[in-house]
C-alpha positions in Angstrom: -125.8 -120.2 -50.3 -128.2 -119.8 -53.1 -130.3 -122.5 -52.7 -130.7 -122.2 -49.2 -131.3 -118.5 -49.6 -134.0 -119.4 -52.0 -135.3 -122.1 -49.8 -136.4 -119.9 -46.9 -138.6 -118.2 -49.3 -140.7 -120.8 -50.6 -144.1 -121.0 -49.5 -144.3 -117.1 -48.7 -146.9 -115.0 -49.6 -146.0 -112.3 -52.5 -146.4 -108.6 -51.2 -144.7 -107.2 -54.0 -147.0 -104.8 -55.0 -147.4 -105.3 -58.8 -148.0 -108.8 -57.9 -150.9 -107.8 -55.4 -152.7 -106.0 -58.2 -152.1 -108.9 -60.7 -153.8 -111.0 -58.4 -157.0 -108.6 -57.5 -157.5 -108.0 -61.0 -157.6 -111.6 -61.3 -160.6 -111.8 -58.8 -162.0 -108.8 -60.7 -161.5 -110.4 -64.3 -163.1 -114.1 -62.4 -166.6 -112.3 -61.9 -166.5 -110.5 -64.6 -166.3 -113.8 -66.8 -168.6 -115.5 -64.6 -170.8 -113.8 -62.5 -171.4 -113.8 -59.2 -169.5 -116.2 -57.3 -169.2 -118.0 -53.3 -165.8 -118.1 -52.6 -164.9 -121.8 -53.8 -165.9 -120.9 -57.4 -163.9 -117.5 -57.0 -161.0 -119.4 -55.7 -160.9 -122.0 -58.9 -161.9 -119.1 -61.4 -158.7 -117.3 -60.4 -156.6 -119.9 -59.7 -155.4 -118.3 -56.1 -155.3 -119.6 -52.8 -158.6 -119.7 -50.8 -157.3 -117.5 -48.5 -155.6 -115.2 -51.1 -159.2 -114.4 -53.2 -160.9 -114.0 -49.8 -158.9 -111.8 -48.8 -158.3 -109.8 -51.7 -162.3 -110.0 -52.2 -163.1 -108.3 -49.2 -160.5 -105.4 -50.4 -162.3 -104.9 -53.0 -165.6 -104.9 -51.5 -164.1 -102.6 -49.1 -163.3 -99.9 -52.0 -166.6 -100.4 -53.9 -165.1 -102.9 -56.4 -166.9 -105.4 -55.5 -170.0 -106.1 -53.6 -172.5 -109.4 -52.0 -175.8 -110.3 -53.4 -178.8 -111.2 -51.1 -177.0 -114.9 -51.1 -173.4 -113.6 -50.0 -171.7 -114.0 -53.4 -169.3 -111.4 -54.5 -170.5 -109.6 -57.5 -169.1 -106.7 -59.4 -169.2 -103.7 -57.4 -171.3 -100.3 -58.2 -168.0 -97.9 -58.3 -167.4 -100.0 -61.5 -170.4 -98.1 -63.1 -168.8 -94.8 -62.3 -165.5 -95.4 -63.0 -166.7 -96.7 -66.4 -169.0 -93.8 -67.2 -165.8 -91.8 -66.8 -163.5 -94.0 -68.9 -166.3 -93.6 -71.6 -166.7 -90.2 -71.5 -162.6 -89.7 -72.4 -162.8 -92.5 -74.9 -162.5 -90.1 -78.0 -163.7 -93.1 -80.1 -167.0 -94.1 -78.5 -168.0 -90.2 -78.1 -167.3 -89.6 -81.9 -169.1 -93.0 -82.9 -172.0 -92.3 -81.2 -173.9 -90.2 -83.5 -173.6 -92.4 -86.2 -174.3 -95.7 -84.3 -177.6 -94.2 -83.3 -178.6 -93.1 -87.0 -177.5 -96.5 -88.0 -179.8 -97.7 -85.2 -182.7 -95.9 -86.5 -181.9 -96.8 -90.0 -181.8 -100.4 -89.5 -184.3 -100.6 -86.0 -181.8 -103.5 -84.8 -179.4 -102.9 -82.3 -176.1 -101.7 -82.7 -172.8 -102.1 -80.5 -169.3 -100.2 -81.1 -166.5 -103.1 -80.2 -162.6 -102.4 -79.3 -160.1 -105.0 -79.0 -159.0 -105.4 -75.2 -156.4 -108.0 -75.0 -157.7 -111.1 -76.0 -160.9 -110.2 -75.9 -163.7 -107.3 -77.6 -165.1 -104.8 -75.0 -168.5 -103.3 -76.4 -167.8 -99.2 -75.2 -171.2 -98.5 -76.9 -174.2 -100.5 -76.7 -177.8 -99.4 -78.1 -181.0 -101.5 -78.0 -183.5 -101.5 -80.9 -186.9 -100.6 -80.1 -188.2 -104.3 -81.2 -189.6 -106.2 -77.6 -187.1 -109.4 -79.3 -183.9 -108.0 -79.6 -180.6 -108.8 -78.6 -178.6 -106.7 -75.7 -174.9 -106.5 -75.2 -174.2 -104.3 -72.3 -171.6 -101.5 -72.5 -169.0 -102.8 -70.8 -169.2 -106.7 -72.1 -165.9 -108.5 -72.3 -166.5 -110.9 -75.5 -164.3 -113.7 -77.3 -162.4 -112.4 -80.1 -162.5 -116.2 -81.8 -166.0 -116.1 -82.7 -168.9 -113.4 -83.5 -168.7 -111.2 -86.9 -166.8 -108.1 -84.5 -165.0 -110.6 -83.4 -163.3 -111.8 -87.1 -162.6 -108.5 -87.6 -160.7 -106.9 -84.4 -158.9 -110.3 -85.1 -158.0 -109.3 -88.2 -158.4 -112.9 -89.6 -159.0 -111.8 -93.9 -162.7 -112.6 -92.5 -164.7 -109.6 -95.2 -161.9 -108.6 -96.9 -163.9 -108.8 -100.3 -167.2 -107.2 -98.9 -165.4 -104.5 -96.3 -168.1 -106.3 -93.7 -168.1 -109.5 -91.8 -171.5 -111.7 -91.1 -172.5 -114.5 -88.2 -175.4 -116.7 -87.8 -175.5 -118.7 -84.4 -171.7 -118.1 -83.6 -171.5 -116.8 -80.5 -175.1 -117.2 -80.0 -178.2 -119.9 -80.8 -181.2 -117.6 -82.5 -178.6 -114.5 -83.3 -177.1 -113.2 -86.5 -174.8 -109.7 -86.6 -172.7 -108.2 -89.3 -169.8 -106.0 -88.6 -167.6 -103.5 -90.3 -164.0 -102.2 -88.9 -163.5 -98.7 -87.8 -159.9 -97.9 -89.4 -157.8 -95.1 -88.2 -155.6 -92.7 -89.9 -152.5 -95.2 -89.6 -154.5 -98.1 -91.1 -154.7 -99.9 -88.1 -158.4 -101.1 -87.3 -159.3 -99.3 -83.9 -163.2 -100.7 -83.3 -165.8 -102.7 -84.7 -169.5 -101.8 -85.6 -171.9 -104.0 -85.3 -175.7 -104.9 -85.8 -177.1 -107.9 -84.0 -180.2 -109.0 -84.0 -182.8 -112.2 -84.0 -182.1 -114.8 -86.7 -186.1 -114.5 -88.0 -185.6 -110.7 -88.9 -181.6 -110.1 -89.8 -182.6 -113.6 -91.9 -179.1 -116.1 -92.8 -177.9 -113.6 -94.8 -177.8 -110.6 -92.3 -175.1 -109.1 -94.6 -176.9 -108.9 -97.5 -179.6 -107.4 -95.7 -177.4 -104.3 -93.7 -173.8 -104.9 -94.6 -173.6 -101.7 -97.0 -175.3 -99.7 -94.1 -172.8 -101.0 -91.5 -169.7 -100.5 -94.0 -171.0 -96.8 -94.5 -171.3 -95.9 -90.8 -167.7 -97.7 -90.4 -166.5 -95.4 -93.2 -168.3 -92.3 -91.2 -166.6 -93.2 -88.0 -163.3 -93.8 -90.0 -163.3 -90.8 -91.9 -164.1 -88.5 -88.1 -160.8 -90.1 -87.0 -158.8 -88.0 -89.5 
């Protein structure tokens, strides 16, 4: 009875509504990662059927999510900007960091991004741009690698810093880009954010913690100290 119950089954399409979502946040998560995308390189970045990622493509399209460049490939849609804005704007961390990170912005003239952990992954929630015409951007928004980059080391919480209270890269992530990062620890201990300044190899230099660790580790503290 039971396997022919389950064989009647196979091969159908899943409905269920939690699995539905799973799968259009999958087509979401694909062009986020990758960019725009025809439908064969949406279909083998989320691993669904053709006709599953078409379809739920056009869904999305349909409520803003997503959208077509001039060549017909999907691309992240416009109500994502809102939507974001909004998600920022009740963020209690980002709102409370932002004062600082643009001080330590002016301090330093590099830019600065605030970093949370999401998943496996760092989202940058704040993102400012020096004022130098070669300067490295992150947009808000950014899904990064947790594995490599100095926020990276320490939303991982890998020991990376643990003597110096900041963490340093050179060329991680990036050719030509050094950062140094410091964590943002809440009341609990827990580590809640990352800041961060980035910048060109040729000005941060090799040693890009030597140069504005201290600064980064005080505006860390700040932030810290705000979340008590």
């Amino acid at each position: 009875m039971n396997t022919v119950a389950n064989a009647g089954v196979v091969g159908k399409p899943d409905h269920r509504p939690k699995a539905v979502l799973d799968k259009a946040v999958a087509v979401l998560r694909a062009v986020e990662a990758g960019g725009p995308a025809g439908l064969v390189e949406l279909q083998a970045a989320s691993g669904l059927p053709r006709a599953t990622a078409h379809r739920l493509a056009v869904t999305l399209e349909r409520h803003g999510l997503l959208r077509r460049d001039d060549a017909g490939r999907f691309c992240l849609g416009l109500s994502l900007i809102g939507l974001g804005a909004a998600a920022s704007e009740t963020f209690p961390l980002a709102a409370r960091a932002r004062p600082v990170l643009e001080a330590l912005r002016d301090e330093t003239g590099e830019s600065v991004q605030l970093f949370v952990r999401d998943g496996d992954g760092r989202r940058c929630v704040v993102s400012l741009p020096s004022d130098h015409a070669l300067r490295w951007i992150v947009p808000e928004g950014a899904l990064l690698p947790l594995a490599v980059g100095s926020a990276g080391h320490v939303l991982a919480a890998d020991g990376a810093g643990a003597a110096t209270g900041w963490v340093e890269s050179i060329e991680e992530r990036e050719v030509g880009v050094a950062s140094v990062s410091a964590p943002v620890i809440a009341a609990d201990g827990s580590i809640v954010g990352a800041i961060s300044v980035s910048g060109p190899v040729e000005r941060l230099t090799r040693r890009p913690g030597a140069r504005y660790g201290d600064a980064v580790k005080a505006a860390a503290l700040r932030v810290s100290a705000a979340l008590r």
